[in-house]
C-alpha positions as CSV (number, residue, x, y, z in Angstrom):
1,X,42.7,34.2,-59.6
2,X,44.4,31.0,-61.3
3,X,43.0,27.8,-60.3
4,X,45.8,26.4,-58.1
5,X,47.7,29.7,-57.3
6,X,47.6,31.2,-53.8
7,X,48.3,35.2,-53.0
8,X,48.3,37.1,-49.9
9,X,46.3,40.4,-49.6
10,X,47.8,42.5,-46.6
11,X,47.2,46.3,-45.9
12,X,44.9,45.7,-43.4
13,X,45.5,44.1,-39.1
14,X,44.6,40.9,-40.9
15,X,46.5,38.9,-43.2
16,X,44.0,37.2,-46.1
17,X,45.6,34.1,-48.0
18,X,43.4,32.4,-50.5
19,X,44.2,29.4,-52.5
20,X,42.2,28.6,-55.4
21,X,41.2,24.6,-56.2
22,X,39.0,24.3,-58.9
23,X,35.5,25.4,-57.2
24,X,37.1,25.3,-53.7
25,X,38.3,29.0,-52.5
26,X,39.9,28.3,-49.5
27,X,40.7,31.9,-47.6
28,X,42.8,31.8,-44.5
29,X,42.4,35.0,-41.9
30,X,45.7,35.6,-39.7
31,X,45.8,38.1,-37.7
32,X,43.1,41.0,-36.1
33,X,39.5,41.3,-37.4
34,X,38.8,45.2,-37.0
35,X,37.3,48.0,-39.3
36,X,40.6,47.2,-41.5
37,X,39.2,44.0,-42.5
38,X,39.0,43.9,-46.3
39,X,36.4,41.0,-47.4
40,X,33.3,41.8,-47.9
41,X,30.0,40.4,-50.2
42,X,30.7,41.7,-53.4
43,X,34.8,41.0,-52.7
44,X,35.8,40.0,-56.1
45,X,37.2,36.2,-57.2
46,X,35.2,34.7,-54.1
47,X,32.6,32.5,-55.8
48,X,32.5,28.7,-55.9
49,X,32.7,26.8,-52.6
50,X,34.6,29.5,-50.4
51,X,36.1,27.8,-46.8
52,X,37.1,30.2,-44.8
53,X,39.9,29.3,-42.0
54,X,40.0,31.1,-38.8
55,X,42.6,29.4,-37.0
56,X,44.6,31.9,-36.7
57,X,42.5,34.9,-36.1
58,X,43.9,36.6,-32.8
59,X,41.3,38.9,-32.0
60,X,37.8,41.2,-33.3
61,X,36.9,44.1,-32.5
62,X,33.8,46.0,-32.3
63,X,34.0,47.0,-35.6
64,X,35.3,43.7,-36.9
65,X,32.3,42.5,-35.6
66,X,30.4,44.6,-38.0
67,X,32.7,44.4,-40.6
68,X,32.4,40.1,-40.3
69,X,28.9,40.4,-40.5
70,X,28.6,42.3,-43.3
71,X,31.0,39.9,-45.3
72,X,29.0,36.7,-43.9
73,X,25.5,38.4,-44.7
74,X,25.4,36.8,-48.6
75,X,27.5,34.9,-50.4
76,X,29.4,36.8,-53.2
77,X,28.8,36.9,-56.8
78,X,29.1,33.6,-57.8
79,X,29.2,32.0,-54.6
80,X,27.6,28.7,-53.9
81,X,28.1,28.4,-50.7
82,X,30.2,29.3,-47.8
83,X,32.1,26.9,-44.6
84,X,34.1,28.0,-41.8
85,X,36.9,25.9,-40.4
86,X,38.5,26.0,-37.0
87,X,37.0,28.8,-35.6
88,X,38.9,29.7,-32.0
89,X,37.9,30.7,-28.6
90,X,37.4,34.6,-30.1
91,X,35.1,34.1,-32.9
92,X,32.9,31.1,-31.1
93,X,32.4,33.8,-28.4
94,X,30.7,35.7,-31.3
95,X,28.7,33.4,-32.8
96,X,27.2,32.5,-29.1
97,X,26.4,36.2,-28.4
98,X,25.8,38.2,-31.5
99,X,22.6,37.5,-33.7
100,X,23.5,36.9,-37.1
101,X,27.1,36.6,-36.7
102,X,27.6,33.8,-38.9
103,X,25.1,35.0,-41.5
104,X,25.1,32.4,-44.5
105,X,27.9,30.7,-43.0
106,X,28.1,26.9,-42.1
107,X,30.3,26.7,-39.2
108,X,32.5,22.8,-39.3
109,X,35.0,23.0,-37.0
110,X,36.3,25.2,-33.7
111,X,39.3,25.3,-31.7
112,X,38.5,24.5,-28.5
113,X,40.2,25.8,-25.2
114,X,41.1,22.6,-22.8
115,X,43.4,22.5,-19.6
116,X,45.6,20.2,-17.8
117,X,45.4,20.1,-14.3
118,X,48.5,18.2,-13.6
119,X,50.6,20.3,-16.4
120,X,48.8,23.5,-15.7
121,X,49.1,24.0,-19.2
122,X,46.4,25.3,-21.7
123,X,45.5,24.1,-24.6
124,X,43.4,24.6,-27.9
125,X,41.9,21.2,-29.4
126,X,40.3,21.1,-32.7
127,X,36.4,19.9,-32.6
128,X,34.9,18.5,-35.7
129,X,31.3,19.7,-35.3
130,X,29.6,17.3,-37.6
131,X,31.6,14.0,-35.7
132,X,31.1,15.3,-32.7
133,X,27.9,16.4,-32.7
134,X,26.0,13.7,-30.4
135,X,28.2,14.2,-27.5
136,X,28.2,18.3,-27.9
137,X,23.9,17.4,-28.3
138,X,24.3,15.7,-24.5
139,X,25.6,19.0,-23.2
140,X,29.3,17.1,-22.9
141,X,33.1,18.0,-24.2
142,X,34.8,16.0,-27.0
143,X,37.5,14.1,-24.6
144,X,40.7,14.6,-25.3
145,X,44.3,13.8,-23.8
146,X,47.4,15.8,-22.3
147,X,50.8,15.1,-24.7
148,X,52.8,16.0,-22.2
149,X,51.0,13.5,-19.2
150,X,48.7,11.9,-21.3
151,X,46.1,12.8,-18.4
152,X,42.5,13.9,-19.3
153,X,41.9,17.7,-20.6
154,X,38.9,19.7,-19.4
155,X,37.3,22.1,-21.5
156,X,38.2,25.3,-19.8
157,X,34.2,26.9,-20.3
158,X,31.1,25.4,-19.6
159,X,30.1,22.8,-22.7
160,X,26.7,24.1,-23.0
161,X,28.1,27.7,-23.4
162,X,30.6,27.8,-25.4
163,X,28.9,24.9,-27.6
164,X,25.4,27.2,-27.9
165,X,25.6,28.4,-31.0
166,X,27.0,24.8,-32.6
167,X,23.6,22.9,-31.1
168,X,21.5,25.9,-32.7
169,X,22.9,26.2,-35.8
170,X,21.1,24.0,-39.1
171,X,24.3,21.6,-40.7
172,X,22.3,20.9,-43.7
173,X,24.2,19.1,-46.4
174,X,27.5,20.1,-46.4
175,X,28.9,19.6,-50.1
176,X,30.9,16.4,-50.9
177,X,33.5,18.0,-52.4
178,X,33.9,20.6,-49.3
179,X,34.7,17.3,-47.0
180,X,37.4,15.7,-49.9
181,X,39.2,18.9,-49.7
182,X,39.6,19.8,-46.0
183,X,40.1,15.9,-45.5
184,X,42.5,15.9,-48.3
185,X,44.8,19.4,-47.0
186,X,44.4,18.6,-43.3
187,X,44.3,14.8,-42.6
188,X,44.7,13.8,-39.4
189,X,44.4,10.5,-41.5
190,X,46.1,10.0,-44.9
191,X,42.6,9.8,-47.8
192,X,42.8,6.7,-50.0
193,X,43.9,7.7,-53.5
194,X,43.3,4.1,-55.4
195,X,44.6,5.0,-58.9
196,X,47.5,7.0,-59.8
197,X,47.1,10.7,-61.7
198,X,49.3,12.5,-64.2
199,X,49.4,16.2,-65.1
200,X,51.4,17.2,-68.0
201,X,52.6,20.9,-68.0
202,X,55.3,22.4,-70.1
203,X,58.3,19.9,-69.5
204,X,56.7,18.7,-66.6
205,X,55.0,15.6,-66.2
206,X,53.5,15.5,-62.2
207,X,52.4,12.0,-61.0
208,X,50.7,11.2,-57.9
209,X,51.3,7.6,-56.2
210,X,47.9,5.7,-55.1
211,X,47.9,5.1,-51.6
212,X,49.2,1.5,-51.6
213,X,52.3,0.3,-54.0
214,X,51.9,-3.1,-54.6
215,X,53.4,-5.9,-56.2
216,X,51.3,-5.6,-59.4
217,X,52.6,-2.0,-59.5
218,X,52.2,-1.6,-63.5
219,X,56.1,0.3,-64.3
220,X,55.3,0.3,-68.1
221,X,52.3,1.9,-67.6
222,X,53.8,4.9,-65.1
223,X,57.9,5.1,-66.6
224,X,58.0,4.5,-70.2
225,X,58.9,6.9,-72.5
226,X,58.9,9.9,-69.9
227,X,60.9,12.9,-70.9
228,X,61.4,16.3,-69.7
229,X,61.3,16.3,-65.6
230,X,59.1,14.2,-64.0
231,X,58.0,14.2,-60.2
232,X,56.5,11.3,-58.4
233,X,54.5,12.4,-55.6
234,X,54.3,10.1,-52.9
235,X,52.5,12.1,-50.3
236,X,49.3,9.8,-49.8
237,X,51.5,6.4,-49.9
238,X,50.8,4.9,-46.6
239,X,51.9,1.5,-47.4
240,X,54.3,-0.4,-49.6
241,X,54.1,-4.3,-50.0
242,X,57.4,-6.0,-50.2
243,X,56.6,-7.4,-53.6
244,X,56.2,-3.9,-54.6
245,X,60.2,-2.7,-53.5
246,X,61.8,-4.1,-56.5
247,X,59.1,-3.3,-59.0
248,X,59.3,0.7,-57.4
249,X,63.0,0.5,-58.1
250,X,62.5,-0.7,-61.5
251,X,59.8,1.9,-62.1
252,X,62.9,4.8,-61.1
253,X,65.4,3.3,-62.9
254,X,63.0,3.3,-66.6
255,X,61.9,6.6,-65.5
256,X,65.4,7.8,-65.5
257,X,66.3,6.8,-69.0
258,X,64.8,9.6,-71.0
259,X,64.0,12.0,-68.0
260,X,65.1,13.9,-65.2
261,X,63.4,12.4,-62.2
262,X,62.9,13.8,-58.9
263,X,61.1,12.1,-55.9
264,X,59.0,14.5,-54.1
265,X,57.0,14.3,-50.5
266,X,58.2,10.9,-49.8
267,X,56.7,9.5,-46.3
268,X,58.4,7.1,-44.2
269,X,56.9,4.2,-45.5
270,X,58.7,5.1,-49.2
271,X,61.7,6.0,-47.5
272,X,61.9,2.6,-45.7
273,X,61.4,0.9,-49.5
274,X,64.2,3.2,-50.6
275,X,66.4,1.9,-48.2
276,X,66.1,-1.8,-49.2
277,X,67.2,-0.5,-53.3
278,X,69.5,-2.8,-54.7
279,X,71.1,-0.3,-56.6
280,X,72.0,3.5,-55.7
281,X,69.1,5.7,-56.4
282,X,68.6,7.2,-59.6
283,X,66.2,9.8,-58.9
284,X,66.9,13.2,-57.1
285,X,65.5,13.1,-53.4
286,X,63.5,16.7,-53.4
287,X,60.9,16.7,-50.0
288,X,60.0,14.4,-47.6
289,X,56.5,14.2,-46.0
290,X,57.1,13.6,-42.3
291,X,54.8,13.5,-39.3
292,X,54.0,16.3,-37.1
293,X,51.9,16.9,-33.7
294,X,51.2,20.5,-33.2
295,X,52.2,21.8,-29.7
296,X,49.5,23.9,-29.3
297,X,46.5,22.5,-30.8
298,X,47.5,18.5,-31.4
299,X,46.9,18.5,-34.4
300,X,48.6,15.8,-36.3
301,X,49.5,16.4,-39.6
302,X,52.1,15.5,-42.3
303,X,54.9,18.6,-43.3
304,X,57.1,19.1,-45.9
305,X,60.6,19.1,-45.1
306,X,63.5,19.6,-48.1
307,X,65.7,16.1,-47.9
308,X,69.3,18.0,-48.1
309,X,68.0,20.5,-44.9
310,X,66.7,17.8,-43.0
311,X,69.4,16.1,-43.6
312,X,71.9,18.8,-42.3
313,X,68.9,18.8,-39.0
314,X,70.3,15.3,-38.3
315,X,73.8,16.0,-38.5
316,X,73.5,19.0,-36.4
317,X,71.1,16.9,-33.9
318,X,68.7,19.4,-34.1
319,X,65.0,19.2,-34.9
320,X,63.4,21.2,-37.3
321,X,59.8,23.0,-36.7
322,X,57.1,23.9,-39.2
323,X,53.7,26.3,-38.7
324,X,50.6,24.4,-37.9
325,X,48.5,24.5,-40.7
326,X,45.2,25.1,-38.3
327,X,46.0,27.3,-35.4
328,X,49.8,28.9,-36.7
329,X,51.7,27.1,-33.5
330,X,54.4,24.8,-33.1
331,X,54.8,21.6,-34.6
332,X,58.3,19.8,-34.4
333,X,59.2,17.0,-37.0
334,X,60.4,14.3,-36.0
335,X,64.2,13.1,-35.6
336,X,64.3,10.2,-37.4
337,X,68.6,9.1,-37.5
338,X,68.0,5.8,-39.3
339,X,67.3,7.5,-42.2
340,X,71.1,9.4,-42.2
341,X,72.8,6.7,-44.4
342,X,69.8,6.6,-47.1
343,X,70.0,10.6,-47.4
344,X,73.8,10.6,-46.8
345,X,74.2,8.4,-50.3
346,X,70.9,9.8,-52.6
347,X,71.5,12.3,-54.8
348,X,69.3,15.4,-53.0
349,X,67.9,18.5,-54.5
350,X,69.5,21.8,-53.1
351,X,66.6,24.0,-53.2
352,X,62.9,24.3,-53.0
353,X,61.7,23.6,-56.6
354,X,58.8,25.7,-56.9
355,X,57.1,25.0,-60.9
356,X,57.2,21.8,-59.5
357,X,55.6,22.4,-56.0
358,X,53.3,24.9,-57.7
359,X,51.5,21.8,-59.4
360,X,50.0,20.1,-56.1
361,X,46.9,22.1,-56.2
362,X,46.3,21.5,-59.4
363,X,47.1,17.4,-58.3
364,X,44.7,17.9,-55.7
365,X,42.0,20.0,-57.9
366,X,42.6,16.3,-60.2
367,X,41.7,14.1,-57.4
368,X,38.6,15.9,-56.2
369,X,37.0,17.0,-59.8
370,X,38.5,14.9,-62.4
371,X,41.0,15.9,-65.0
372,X,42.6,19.0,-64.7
373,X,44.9,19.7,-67.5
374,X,42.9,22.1,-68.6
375,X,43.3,24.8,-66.7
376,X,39.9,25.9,-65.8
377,X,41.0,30.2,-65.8
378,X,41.5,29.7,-69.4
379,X,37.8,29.4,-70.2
380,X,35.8,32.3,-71.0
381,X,32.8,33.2,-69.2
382,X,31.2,31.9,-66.3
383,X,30.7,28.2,-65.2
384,X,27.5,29.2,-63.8
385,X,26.2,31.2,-66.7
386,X,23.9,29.0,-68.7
387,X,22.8,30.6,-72.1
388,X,19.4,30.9,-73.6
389,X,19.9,31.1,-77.2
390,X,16.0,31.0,-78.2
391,X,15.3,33.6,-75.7
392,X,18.4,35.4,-75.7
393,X,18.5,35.2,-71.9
394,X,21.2,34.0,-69.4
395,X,20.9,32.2,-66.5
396,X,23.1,33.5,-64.0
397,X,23.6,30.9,-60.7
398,X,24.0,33.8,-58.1
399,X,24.2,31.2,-54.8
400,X,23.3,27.9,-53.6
401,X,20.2,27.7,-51.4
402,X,19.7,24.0,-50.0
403,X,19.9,20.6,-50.9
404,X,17.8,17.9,-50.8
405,X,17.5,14.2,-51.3
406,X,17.3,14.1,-55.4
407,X,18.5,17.3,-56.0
408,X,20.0,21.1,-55.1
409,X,18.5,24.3,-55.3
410,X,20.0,27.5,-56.1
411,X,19.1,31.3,-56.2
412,X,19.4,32.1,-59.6
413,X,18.9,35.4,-62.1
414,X,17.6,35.7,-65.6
415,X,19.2,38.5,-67.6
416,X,17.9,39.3,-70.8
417,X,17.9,42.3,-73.3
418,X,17.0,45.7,-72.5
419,X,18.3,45.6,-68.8
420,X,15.0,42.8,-68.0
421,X,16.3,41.0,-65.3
422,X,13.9,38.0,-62.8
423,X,15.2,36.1,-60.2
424,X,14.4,32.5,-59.8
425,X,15.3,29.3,-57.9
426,X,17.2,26.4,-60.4
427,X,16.0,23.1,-58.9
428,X,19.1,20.8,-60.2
429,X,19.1,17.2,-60.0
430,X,22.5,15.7,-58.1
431,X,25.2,15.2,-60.3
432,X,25.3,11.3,-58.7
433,X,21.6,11.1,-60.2
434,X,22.3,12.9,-63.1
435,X,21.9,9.5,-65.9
436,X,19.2,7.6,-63.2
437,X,16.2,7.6,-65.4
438,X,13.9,7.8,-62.4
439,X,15.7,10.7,-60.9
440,X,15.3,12.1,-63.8
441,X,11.6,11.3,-65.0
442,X,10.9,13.0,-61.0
443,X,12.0,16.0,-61.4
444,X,9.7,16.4,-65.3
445,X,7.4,14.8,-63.8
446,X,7.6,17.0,-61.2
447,X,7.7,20.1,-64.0
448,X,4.8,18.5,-65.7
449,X,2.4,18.7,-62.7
450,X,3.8,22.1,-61.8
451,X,3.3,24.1,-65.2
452,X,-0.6,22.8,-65.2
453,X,-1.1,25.4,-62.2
454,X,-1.4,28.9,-62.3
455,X,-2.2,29.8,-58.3
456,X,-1.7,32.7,-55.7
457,X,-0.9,29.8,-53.0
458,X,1.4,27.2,-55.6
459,X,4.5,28.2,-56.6
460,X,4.9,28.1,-60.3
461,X,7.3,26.6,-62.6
462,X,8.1,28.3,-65.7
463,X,10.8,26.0,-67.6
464,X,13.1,23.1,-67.5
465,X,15.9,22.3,-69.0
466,X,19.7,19.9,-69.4
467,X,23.1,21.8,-68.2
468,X,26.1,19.6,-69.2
469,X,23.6,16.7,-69.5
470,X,22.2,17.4,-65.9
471,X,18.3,18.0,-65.8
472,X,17.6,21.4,-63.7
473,X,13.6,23.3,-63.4
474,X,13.0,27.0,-63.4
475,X,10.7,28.0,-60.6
476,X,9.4,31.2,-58.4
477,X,11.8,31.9,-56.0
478,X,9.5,33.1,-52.5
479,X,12.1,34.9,-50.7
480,X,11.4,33.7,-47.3
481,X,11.3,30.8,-44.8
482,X,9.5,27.6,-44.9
483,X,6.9,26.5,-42.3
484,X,9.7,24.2,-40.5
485,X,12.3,26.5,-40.5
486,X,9.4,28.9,-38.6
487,X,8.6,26.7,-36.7
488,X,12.3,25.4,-34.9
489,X,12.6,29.2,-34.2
490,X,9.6,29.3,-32.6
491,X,10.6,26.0,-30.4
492,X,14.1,27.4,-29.6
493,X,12.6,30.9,-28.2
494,X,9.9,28.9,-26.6
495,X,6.9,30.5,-28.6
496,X,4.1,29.1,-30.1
497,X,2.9,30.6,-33.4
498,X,0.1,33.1,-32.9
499,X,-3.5,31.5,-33.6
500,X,-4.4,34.0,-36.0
501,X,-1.3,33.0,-38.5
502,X,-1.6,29.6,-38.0
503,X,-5.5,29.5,-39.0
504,X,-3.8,31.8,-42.5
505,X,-1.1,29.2,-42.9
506,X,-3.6,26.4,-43.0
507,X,-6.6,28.5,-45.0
508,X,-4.0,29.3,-47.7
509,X,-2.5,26.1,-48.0
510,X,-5.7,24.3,-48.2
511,X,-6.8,27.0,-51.1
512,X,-3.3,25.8,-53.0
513,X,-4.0,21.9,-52.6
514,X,-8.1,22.9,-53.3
515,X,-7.2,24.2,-56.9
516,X,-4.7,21.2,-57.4
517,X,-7.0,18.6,-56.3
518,X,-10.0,20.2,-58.6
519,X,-7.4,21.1,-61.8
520,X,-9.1,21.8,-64.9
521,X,-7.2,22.2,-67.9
522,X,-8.3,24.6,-70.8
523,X,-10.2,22.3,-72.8
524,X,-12.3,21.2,-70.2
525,X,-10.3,17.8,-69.1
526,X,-10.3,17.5,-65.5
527,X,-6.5,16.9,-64.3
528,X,-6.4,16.6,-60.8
529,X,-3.2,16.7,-59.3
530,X,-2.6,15.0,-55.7
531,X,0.7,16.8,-53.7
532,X,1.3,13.5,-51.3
533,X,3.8,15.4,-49.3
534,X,2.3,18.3,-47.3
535,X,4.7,19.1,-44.6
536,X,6.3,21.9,-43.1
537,X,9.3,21.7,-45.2
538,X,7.1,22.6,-48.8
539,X,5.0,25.4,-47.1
540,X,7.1,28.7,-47.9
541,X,6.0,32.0,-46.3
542,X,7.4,34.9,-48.1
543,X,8.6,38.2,-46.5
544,X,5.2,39.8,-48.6
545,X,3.5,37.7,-46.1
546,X,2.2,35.3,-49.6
547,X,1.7,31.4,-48.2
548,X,2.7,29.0,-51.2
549,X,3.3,25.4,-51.2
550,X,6.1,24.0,-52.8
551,X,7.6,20.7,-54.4
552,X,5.6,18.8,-56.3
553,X,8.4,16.2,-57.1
554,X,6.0,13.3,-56.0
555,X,2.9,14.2,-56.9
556,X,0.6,12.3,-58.6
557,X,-1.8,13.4,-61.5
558,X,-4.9,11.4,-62.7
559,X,-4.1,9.5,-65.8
560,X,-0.1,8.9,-65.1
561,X,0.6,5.8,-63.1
562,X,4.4,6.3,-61.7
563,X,4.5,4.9,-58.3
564,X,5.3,1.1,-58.1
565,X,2.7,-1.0,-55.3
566,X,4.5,-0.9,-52.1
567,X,6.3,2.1,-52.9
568,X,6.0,5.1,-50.4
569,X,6.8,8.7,-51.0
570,X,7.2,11.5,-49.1
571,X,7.5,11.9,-45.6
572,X,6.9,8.9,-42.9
573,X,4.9,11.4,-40.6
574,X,2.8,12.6,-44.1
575,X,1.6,9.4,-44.6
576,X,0.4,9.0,-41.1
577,X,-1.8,12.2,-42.1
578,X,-2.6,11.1,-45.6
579,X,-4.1,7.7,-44.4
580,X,-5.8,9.5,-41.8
581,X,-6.3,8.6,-37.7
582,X,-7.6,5.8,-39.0
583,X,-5.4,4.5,-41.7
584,X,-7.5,4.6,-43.9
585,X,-6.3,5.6,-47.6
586,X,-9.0,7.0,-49.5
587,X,-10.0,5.8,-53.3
588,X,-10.6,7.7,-55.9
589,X,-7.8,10.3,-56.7
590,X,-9.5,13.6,-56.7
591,X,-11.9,12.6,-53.8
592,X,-10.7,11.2,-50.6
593,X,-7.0,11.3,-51.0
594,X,-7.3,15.1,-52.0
595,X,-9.3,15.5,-48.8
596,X,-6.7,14.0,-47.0
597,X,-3.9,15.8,-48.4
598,X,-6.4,18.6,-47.2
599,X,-6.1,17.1,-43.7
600,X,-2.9,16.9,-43.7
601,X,-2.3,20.6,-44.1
602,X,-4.6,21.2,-41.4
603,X,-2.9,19.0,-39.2
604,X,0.7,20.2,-39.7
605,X,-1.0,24.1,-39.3
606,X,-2.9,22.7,-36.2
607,X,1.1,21.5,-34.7
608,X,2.5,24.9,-35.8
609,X,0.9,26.6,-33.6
610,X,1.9,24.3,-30.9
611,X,5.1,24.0,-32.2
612,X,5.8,20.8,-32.3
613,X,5.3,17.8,-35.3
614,X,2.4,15.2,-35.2
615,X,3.4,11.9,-33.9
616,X,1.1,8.8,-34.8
């Protein structure tokens, strides 16, 4: 699918919209989830960042239930991760009851079922998870008000029920670039745009407005010379300085010389600034962009409305309604007469012009991943493949699996000839690292002390490596959970980790950290390398039932001094171990400090099987 094109799949009791923003998918599910349902894992032209929006998902079935499941189990091919937005009553009842429901799934956002008991009126509120999540934590509602009474709504379930699954589930790091875009589609708030952007496209030249016109609005920079059509967009304008009125008119007026000029989502602010022209308006007035409270769900949002229809509206004294984008009900714009003798006298556009309108996607794909007149389907191959040509292997980025506080790690697949195929996790620095030197020099440092070891209880690194001048590492991947993953299970079922496995846990990893801390290379040199961050997070137990410690991004090998004096790294609670009850450090680097990373091991086993983390 094109990069800012949407299409509707139908043939099925639920309706599947998807729109495609550079590495956003964002799916939309209207409808009935039953055995019709037609996503599933290996659905084609669902990889990047997929959103999925369940707002207006009526009901699931039994076999919808399956169905969803199966879909949520893995990402797709090419998938780096996967969100879901506004989730109502009848999917939240699933996630709370049926294990697995959400599979790979980050859930953001639910609609919430509230009440008024002075209206007698229910109602669905949306619930950012992530905003909310300290009040949900307490066992208590989001508050929220009545727009017919303004009186207080109660949530219309118990908080600690139909909140369960929210207070279980791991947020993680959700992606930047996921937050830009839902803020961006469905503000409640307009997102500060500070510079304005151009896309050029056939005889179409698309520029979006920054957020505040001011008087040092630069018209020779945004009018002259335009030909063709040209479209201001002025849909995240929320305020225009006085100072700035006459320079806007002047920057219509040059605009108009050479080109065909049409104004398009203009909020009221603009509208107010076109009112106080001097002269008659020389552009064409396509859409406005007016505000809108959803009925249903109160939601409050901005809608596109065509200038000559609204118009009409206001003639006829009658107010026209639009879809909410979250939950499909009722919003209303609002009647605004004052704004009869501006429309009455501006040239308006007749009818929906959609080349134009077709190129806000690719406006918003601009604002969230830089320049977008290229379009990105015209590339061949994969984004995520990254070629080999020494080896004649590809690297093929299958999904994300975490992120931490350097870097992001992803499930990945070499392919090379004859069918040989090895899956391995790509540890890729952050792109907002990406030219910090001591990012940088981490994660090979990290590789250098990695490649020395070849053990059953280490996991190995076999290569690094630059991807559009971002440093990634090449390492085992241990299918399986780490140690603190195991152990919040454990504390949320109420179970303690068996004795048995926890004395394993700790033999295995002390055998890992053992031949680090007594490394001898090949000719002989000793190379001891110290792992100064043995916690539950870098203990991975595999499916196999293999124990194997992890991340050596901080570790620190005899001969190579990289730590500056009153520098820590790693973990507060680590260090508390590493020094020892008694604070003390140790001296020599393959004596007392390996013992203590030893300790440390033992200690963090010792809490495993009381489920719980050391406290100093």
């Amino acid at each position: 699918m094109r990069s800012g094109t949407m299409e509707t799949q139908q043939g099925s009791n639920a309706t599947i919209s998807r729109v495609h923003v550079g590495a956003i998918n964002h799916v939309r599910i209207a409808g009935v989830i039953d055995e019709t349902f037609p996503l599933t894992s290996s659905s084609p032209d669902l990889g990047g960042l997929i959103i999925v929006d369940l707002g207006r998902v009526e009901r699931i079935s039994s076999f919808g239930v399956r169905r969803w499941s199966e879909f949520a189990s893995k990402l797709p091919p090419g998938g780096i991760s996967l969100y879901v937005v506004n989730a109502p009553p009848v999917m939240v009842d699933q996630f709370n009851m049926v294990e697995g429901f959400a599979g790979m799934a980050r859930v953001l956002s639910v609609l919430a079922p509230y009440t008024c008991r002075a209206c007698g009126e229910d109602r669905l509120r949306l619930v950012d998870l992530q905003a909310e999540a300290a009040i949900i934590a307490e066992g208590r509602a989001p508050e929220h008000s009545c727009p017919v009474c303004t009186g207080k709504l109660e949530l219309a379930d118990q908080p600690s029920e139909f909140f369960d699954y929210v207070k279980r589930q791991q947020f993680g790091t959700v992606d930047p670039v996921v937050m830009r875009y839902l803020r961006a589609t469905t503000p409640s708030a307009p997102f500060s745009l500070t510079t304005p952007l151009k896309i050029v496209q056939d005889d179409i030249t698309y520029i979006t407005l920054a957020s505040q016109l001011k008087g040092s609005l630069n018209v020779r920079r945004l009018a002259s010379g335009l030909e063709g059509r040209v479209a201001f967009d002025f849909a995240h304008v929320i305020q225009v300085e006085p100072e700035a009125v006459s320079k806007l008119e002047q920057m219509l007026a040059t605009a108009a010389q050479g080109a065909k000029v049409v104004l398009c989502r203009v909020p009221p602010p603009v509208l107010n600034a076109l009112a106080r022209f001097t002269q008659l308006l020389t552009a064409q007035l396509g859409t406005l962009w007016l505000p809108c409270e959803c009925r249903n769900c109160g939601h409050e949002h901005h809608e596109r409305a065509l200038a000559s229809e609204y118009l009409a509206r206001l003639r006829a004294k009658a107010s026209p309604e639009r879809e909410c984008p979250i939950c499909g009900g009722s919003a209303r714009l609002p009647s605004i007469p004052q704004l009869v003798p501006l429309l009455s006298r501006s040239p308006l556009v007749k009818r929906p012009l959609e080349d134009i309108e077709a190129l806000e996607p690719r406006a918003l794909s601009q604002y969230l991943f830089g320049s977008s007149n290229v379009d990105p389907s015209t590339h061949k191959g994969s984004g995520s493949d990254i070629s080999n040509s020494i080896s004649a292997t590809t690297l093929q980025v299958i999904r994300r699996l975490g992120q931490g506080g350097m870097a992001e790690v992803f499930l990945a697949k070499q392919v090379g000839v004859k069918g040989f195929e090895k899956f391995v996790v790509m540890k890729k620095i952050l792109p907002q690292f990406a030219e910090n030197a001591e990012f940088v020099d981490m994660l090979f440092a990290e590789a250098r002390a990695n490649a020395r070891l070849t053990h059953p209880n280490v996991v190995q690194t076999f290569d690094v490596g630059m991807n559009d001048g971002v440093a990634y590492l090449l390492m085992e991947y241990v299918r399986g959970p780490n140690l603190k993953k195991l152990m919040n299970e454990l504390r949320r079922k109420g179970l303690a980790l068996p004795l048995e496995h926890a004395l394993r846990i700790v033999a295995e990893t002390a055998a890992g950290l053992h031949y680090a801390h007594s490394y001898v290379d090949p000719a002989g040199v000793p190379h001891p390398v110290v792992h100064r961050d043995v916690s539950p997070h870098n203990i991975l137990i595999s499916l196999d039932g293999a124990i194997k410690l992890s991340d050596f991004g901080i570790a620190k090998v005899q001969g190579e001094e990289n730590t500056e004096a009153g520098v820590l790294k790693g973990k507060i609670s680590y260090h508390y171990c590493v020094r020892g009850p008694k604070g003390e450090q140790g001296g020599q680097l393959g004596c007392a400090r390996g013992a203590a990373g030893c300790w440390s091991g033992g200690r963090w086993g010792t809490e495993a099987a009381r489920w719980q983390s050391p406290e100093p």
